[in-house]
Structure formats: structure tokens, C-alpha cells
ROLO-376223 format. One line per 2 residues: number of its first residue (from 1); their letters; for each residue x, y, z of N, C-alpha, C. Coordinates in steps of 0.1 Angstrom, whole numbers. Example, Ala and Ser with C-alpha at 12.3 -4.5 7.8 and 13.67 -1.06 7.14 Angstrom:
<nodes>
1 = AS = 132 -57 78 123 -45 78 132 -33 78 | 128 -22 71 137 -11 71 129 0 79
</nodes>
This chain:
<nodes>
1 = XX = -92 162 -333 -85 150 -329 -80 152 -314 | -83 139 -306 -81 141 -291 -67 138 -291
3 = XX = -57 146 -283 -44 139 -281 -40 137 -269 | -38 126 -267 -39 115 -256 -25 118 -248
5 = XX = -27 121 -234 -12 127 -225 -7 112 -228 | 6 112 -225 15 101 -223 18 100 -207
7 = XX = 13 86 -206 17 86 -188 29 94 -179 | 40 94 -192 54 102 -185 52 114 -183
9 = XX = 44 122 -192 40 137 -190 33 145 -175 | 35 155 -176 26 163 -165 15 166 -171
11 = XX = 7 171 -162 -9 176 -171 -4 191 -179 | 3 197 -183 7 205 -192 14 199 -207
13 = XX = 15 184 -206 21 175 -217 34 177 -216 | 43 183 -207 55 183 -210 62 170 -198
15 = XX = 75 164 -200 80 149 -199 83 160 -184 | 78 143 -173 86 145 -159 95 135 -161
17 = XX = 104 139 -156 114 132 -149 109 123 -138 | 101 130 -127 93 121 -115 86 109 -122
19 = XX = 78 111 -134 68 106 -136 78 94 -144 | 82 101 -150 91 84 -163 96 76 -151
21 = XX = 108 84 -142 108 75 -131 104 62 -126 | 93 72 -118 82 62 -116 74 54 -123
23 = XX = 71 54 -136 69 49 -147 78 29 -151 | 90 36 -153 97 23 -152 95 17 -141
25 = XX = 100 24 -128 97 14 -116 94 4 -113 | 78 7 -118 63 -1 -117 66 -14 -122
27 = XX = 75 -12 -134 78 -24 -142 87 -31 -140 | 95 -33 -128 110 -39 -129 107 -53 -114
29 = XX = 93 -49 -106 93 -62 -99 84 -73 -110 | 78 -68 -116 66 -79 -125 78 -81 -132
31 = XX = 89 -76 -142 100 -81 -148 106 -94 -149 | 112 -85 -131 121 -98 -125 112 -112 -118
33 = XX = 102 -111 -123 94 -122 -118 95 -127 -130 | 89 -123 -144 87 -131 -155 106 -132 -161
35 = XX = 113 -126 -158 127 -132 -156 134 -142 -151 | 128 -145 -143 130 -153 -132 127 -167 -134
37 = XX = 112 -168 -140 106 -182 -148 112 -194 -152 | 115 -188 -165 125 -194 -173 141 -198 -168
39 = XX = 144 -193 -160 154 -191 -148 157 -204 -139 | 143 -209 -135 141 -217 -128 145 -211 -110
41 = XX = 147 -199 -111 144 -190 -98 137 -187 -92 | 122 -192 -90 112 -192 -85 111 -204 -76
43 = XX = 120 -209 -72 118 -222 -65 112 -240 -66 | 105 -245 -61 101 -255 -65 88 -256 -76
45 = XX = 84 -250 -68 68 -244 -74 68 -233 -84 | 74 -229 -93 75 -216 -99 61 -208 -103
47 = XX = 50 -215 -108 40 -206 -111 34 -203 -100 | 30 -208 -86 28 -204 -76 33 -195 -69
49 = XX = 47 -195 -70 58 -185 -66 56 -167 -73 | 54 -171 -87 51 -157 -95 37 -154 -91
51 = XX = 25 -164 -86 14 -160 -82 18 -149 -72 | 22 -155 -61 24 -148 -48 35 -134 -49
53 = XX = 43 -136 -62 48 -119 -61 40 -115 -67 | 33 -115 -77 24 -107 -84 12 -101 -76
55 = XX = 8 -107 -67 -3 -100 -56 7 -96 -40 | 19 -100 -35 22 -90 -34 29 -75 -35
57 = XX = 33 -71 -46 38 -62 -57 22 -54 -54 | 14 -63 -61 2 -52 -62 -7 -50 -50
59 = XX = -6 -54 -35 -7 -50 -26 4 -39 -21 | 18 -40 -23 27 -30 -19 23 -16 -28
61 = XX = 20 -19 -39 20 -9 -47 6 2 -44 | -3 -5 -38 -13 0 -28 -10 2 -18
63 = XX = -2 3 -12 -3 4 3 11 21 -5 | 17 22 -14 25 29 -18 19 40 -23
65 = XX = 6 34 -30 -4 49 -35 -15 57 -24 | -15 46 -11 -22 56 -1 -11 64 4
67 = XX = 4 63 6 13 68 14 14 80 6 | 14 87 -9 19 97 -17 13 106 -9
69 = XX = -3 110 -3 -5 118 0 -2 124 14 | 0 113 23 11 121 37 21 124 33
71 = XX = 31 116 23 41 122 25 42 130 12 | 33 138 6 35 147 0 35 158 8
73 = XX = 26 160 23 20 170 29 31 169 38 | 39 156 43 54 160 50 62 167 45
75 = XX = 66 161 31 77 166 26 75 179 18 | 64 183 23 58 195 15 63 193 -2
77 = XX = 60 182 -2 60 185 -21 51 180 -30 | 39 190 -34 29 179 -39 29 177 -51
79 = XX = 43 180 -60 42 171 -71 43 159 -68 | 43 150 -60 40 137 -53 30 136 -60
81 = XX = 18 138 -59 4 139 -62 6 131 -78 | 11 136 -89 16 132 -104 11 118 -100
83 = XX = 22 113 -96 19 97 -94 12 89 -85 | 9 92 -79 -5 86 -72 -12 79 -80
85 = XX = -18 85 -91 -30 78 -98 -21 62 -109 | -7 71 -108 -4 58 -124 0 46 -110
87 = XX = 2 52 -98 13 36 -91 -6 28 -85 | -14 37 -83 -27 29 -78 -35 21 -89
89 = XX = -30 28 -103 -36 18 -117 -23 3 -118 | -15 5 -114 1 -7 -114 -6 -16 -105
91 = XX = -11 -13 -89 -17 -19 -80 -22 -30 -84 | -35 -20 -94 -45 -32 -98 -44 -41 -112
93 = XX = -34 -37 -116 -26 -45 -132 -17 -62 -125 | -12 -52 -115 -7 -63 -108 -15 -74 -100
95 = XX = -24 -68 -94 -39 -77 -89 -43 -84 -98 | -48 -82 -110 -56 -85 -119 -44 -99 -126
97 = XX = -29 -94 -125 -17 -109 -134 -19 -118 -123 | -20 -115 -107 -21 -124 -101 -30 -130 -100
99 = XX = -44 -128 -101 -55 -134 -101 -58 -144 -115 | -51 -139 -127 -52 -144 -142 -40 -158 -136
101 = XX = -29 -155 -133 -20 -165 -130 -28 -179 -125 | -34 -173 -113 -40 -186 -102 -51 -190 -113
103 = XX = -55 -188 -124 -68 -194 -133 -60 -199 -139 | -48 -195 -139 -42 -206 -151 -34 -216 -141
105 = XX = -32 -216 -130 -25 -230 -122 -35 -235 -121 | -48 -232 -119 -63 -240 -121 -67 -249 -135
107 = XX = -56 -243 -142 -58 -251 -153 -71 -245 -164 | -75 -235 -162 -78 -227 -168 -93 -231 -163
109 = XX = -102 -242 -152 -110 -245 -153 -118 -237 -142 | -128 -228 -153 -133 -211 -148 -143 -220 -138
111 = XX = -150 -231 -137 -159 -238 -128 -154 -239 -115 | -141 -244 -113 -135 -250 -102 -131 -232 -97
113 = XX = -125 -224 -103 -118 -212 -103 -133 -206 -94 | -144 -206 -96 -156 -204 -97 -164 -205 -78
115 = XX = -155 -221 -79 -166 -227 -66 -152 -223 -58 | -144 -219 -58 -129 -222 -51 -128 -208 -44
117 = XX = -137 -196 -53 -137 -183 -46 -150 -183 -42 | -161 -192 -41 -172 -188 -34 -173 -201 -18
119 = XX = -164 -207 -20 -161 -215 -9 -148 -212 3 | -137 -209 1 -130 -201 4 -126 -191 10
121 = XX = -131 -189 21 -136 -169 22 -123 -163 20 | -109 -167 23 -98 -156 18 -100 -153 4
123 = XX = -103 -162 -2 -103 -160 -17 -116 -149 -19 | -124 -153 -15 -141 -147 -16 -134 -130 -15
125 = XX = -125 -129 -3 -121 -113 -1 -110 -106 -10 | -104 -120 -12 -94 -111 -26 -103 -106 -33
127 = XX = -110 -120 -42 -118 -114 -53 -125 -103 -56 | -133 -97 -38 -137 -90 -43 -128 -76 -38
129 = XX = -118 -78 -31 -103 -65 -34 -103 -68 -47 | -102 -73 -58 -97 -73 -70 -110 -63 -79
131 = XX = -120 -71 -81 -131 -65 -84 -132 -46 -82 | -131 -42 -67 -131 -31 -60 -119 -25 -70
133 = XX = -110 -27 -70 -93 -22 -78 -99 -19 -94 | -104 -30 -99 -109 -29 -113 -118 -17 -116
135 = XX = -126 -15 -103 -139 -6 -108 -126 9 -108 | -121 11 -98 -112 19 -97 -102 24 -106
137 = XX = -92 15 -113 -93 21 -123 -94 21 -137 | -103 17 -135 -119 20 -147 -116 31 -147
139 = XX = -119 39 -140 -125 52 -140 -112 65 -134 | -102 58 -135 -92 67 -134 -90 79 -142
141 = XX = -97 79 -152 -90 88 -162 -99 104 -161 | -90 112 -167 -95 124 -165 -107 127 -170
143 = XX = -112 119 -183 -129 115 -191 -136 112 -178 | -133 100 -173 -143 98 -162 -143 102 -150
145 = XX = -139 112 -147 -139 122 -136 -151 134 -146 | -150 137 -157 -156 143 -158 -170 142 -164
147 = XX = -173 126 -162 -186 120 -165 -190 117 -155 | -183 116 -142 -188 108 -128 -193 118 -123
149 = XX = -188 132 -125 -182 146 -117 -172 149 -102 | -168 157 -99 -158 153 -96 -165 148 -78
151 = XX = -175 149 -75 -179 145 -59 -183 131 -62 | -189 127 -71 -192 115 -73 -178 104 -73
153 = XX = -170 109 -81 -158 107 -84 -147 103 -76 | -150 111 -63 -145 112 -49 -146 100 -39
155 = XX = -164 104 -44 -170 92 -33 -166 77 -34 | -165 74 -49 -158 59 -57 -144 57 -48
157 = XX = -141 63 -56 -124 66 -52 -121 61 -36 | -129 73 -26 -126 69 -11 -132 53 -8
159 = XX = -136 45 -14 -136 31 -13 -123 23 -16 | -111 29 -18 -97 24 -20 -96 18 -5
161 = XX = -101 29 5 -92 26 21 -100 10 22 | -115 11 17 -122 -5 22 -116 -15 14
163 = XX = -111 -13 3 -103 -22 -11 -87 -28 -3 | -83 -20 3 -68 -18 13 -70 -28 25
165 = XX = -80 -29 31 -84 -37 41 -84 -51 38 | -91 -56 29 -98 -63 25 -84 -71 20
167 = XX = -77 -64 14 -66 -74 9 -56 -72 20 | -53 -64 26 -41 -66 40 -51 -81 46
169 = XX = -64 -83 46 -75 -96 57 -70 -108 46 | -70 -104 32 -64 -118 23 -53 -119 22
171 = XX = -45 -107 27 -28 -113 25 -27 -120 38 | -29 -118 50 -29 -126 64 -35 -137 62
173 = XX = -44 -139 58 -54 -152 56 -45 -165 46 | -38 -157 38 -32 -169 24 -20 -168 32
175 = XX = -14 -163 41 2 -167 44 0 -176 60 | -12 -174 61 -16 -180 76 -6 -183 88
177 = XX = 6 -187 90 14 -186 101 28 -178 103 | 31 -174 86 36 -169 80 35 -156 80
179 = XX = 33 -149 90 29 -132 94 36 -124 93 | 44 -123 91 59 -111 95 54 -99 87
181 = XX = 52 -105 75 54 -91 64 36 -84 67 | 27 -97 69 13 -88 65 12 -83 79
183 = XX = 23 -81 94 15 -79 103 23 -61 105 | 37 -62 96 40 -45 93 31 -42 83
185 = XX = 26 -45 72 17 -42 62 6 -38 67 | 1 -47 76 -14 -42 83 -9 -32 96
187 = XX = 2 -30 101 1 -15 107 7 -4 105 | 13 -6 89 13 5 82 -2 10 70
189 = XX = -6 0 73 -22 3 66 -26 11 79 | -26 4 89 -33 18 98 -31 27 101
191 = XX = -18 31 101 -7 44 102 -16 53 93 | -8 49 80 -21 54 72 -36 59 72
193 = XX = -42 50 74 -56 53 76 -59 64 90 | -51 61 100 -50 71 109 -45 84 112
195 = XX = -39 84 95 -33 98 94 -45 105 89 | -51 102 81 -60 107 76 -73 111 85
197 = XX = -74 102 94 -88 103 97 -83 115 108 | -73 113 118 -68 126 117 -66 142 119
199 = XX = -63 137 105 -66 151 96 -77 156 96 | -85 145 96 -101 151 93 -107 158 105
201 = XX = -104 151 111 -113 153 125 -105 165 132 | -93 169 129 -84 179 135 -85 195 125
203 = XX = -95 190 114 -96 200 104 -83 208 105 | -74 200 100 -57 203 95 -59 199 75
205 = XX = -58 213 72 -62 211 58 -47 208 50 | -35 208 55 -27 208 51 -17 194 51
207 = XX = -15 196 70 -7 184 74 -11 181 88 | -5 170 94 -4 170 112 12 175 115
209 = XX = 12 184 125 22 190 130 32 177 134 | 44 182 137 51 173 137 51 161 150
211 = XX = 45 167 162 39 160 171 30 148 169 | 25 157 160 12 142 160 11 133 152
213 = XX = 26 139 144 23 123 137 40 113 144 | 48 125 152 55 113 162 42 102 169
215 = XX = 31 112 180 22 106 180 17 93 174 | 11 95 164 10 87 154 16 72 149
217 = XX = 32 74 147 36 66 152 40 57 159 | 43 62 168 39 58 181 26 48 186
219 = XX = 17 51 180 4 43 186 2 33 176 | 8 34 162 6 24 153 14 18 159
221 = XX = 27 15 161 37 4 164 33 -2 178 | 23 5 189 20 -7 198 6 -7 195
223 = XX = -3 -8 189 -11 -15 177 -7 -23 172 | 1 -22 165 9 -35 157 12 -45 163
225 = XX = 17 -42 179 24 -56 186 10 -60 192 | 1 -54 195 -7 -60 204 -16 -66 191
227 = XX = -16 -62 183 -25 -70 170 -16 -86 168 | -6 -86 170 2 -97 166 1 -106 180
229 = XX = 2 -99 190 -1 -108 204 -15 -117 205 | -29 -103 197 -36 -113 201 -42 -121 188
231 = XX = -31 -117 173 -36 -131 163 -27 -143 172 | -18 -146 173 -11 -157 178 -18 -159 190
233 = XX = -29 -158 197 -39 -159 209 -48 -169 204 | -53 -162 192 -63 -168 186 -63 -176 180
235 = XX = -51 -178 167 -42 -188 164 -41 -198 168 | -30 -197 174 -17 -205 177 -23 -208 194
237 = XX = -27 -201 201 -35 -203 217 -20 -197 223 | -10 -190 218 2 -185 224 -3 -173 235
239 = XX = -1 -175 250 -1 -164 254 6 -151 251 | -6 -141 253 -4 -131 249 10 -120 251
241 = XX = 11 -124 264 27 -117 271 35 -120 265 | 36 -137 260 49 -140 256 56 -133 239
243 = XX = 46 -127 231 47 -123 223 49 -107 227 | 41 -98 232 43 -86 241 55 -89 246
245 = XX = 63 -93 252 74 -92 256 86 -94 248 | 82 -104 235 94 -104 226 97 -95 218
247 = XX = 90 -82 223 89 -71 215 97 -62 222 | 101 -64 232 112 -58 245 126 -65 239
249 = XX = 126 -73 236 142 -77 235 146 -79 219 | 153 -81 217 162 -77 202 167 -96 199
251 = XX = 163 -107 211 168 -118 209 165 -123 196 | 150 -122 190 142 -130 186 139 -118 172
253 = XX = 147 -108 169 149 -99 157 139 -87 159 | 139 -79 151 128 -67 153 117 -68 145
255 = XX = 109 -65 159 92 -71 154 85 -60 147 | 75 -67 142 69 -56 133 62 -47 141
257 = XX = 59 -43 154 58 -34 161 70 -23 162 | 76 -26 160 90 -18 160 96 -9 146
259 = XX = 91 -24 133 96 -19 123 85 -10 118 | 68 -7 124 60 3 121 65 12 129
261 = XX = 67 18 140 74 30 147 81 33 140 | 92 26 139 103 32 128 101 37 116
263 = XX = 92 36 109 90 41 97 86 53 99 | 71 55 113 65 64 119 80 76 121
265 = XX = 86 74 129 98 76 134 105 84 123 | 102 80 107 111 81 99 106 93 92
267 = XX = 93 91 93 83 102 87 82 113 95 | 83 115 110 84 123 118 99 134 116
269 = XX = 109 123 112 122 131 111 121 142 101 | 117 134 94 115 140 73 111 151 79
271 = XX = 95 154 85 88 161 85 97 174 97 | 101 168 104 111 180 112 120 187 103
273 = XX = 128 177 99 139 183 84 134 191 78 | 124 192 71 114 196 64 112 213 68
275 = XX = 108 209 81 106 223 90 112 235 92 | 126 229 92 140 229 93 145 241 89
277 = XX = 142 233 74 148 237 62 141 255 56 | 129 251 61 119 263 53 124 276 66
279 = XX = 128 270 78 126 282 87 141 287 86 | 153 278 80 167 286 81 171 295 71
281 = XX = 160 297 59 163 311 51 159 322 58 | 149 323 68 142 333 68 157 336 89
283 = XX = 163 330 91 175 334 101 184 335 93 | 188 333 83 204 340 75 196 352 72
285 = XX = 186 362 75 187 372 64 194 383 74 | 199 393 67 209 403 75 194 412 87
287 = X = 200 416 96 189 421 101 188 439 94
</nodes>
């Protein structure tokens, strides 16, 4: 008889605490969304309203399952690792109510639901981020890692960073002037992706020293403003400076240029702390 781990467990079967944790978590924004309903707290439009948390929940919760691995390797702790796989299966549970939602404000009519994603192109890219998420975790489980094997397995998997794209290009696309949130999203998607690549190319098997990912930082957050200078170029026909420049002053609030540094910023600290910490046992010892 196969006995099946419980998501709260470690792979030894005994209960995390990390894991149950994180476990509820996952569950308390889809919650307070279907709490909310009946509520009449969703605003005018309520089933539209739950659409839009439900996809973005499960874009955050992706953009949350690529971060476990830097900041496992910051905070040097890789039971991090545990949950990676259950918050990137939440991602796509969450993808998948929001996509079931919008078929049913469609009125259930799979034809219209049909021509609406092949005419559409934001939709055309959700669908197929959704699709990409599904195959994903399909194949999450420790069975199909050992039916795929594990390079094959790998290879699937590293198709999450193209899955990540594709829905930061449909979250920008469905909120269309409404940018604030997808233009930190999309340059902490590249934070991300730029930690990694990186890593790779610096053959740092571990982590980036703590320079390079102030570095890092650093070049996501004016990335970010200059990405936002020149959608509103292309947009809106707003010259480009005048947005570059509202990134200088505090008048007009702190731009998502600023709010990706800071996070960069935030991760850089950890990772000094971090450093910190491991090198002040080894100065208390008596000489």
C-alpha cells in the first residue's frame, strides 16, 4: 500500500511547521475573496472583481515561487526549498478559478469563451500562461519526476521563467492604463530572472555575493523606470523625461522604479545580516 505524504509534511513524513504555515496561507486570499461575495464587498461588479483577484493571487503566488530560491541562497536557509513546489501548484489552482470564473461571467458559453481567446491576443497569452501552469503541475509530483527523469523534468519545469512572462505581458495588457502594480511585478520578474542568469554565467553555485546583488538591484529599479517611461511613450505618446523625472521627486508618490530597488535593497540587507551573523561566532571565540 502506497502512503501518500501530506502536503504539511517534510519528505521524511514528519509535520513542518514551515510547511502547514505556508499551507494555510495559500488559502486565506482565495477565502477572503469568496467571503467577500456574498458580502457584497467586491464592488459593483462582483464576479468580475473575484475574476481579477483570483488571477492576481495566482500571478503573485508565481512571482513568490520563483523568489524561494534567491532568497533561500540569501538567507542561507534552504528549507525554503519545502515550499516552492506547493506555493507554484496554489499559482496555478489559482490561474485555473480565474480562468473557470471568466467562463462563467461568459455565461458558460464555451463558443464565445472560445473565439474571445483566439481573437484577443491578451487573452490568447493568458490562456496559454494558464495551459503552460497546468502542464506544470501535472507533473509536480515526486511519481513524475521519476517517470520524466529528473533532466527531463528540469527541462519542463525551466519553462516556468517563459510561463512568468507571458502572464506579467497579460497582467499589463488587461489593466492597460492602470500600471502601477504590473510595472513593480514586471521588474521584480526581472530582478528575478536576472539573478539567476547571473548565477549562471558567474558559475556561483551557491549565491551572488553581496555586491552583486546590491548591483542587481540597482539596475532592476532603473529598468523598471525606464520600462515605464517608454510604455507611457508608446501608449499614452507621454514624453519620456517627464516620467524619468517623476521618479526624482517624492511629489507624485514612489514609483515602481524605486519600489523594485527597495525590495533589491531589502534583499541586499538580509543578505549582509546574514553574513553578519555567521562571521560573529567565529570573533567571540577566546583566542
Amino acid at each position: 500500500m502506497i502512503r501518500r505524504k501530506r502536503p504539511w509534511c517534510d519528505n521524511s513524513g514528519r509535520l513542518s511547521l514551515l510547511k502547514l504555515a505556508v499551507f494555510i496561507a495559500l488559502f486565506l486570499p482565495g477565502a477572503r475573496t469568496v467571503l467577500s461575495y456574498p458580502l457584497d464587498a467586491l464592488g459593483a461588479r462582483p464576479l468580475n472583481e473575484a475574476i481579477h483577484q483570483f488571477g492576481l493571487w495566482g500571478f503573485r503566488f508565481l512571482l513568490i515561487s520563483l523568489t524561494i530560491t534567491p532568497a533561500s541562497q540569501v538567507l542561507q536557509f534552504p528549507r525554503l526549498i519545502l515550499v516552492r513546489r506547493m506555493i507554484g501548484v496554489a499559482a496555478a489552482a489559482y490561474i485555473a478559478i480565474h480562468f473557470s470564473l471568466y467562463v462563467g461571467d461568459q455565461m458558460f458559453d464555451l463558443a464565445k469563451v472560445a473565439s474571445e481567446v483566439v481573437l484577443r491576443i491578451y487573452l490568447t497569452i493568458g490562456f496559454v500562461a494558464l495551459l503552460g501552469l497546468a502542464a506544470l503541475a501535472a507533473t509536480s509530483t515526486d511519481a513524475m519526476v521519476r517517470r520524466l527523469g529528473g533532466r527531463r523534468w528540469s527541462r519542463l519545469h525551466q519553462t516556468v521563467y517563459v510561463i512568468a512572462i507571458l502572464a506579467a505581458i497579460h497582467y499589463f495588457m488587461q489593466r492597460k492604463l492602470e500600471v502601477y502594480e504590473p510595472t513593480v511585478t514586471a521588474g521584480l520578474l526581472l530582478w528575478l530572472l536576472s539573478y539567476r542568469l547571473v548565477l549562471r554565467v558567474g558559475s556561483a553555485r551557491r549565491r551572488l555575493q553581496v555586491w552583486a546583488i546590491f548591483l542587481l538591484g540597482a539596475a532592476a529599479g532603473l529598468a523598471t523606470a525606464a520600462g515605464e517611461a517608454v510604455y507611457f511613450r508608446l501608449v499614452m505618446g507621454v514624453d519620456p523625461a517627464l516620467i524619468l523625472s517623476a521618479n526624482l521627486t517624492l511629489d507624485v508618490g514612489l514609483r515602481p522604479g524605486w519600489v523594485v530597488f527597495a525590495i533589491g535593497l531589502a534583499m541586499t540587507a538580509l543578505a549582509a545580516g546574514r553574513d553578519l551573523a555567521k562571521r560573529q561566532p567565529a570573533r567571540l571565540r577566546p583566542a
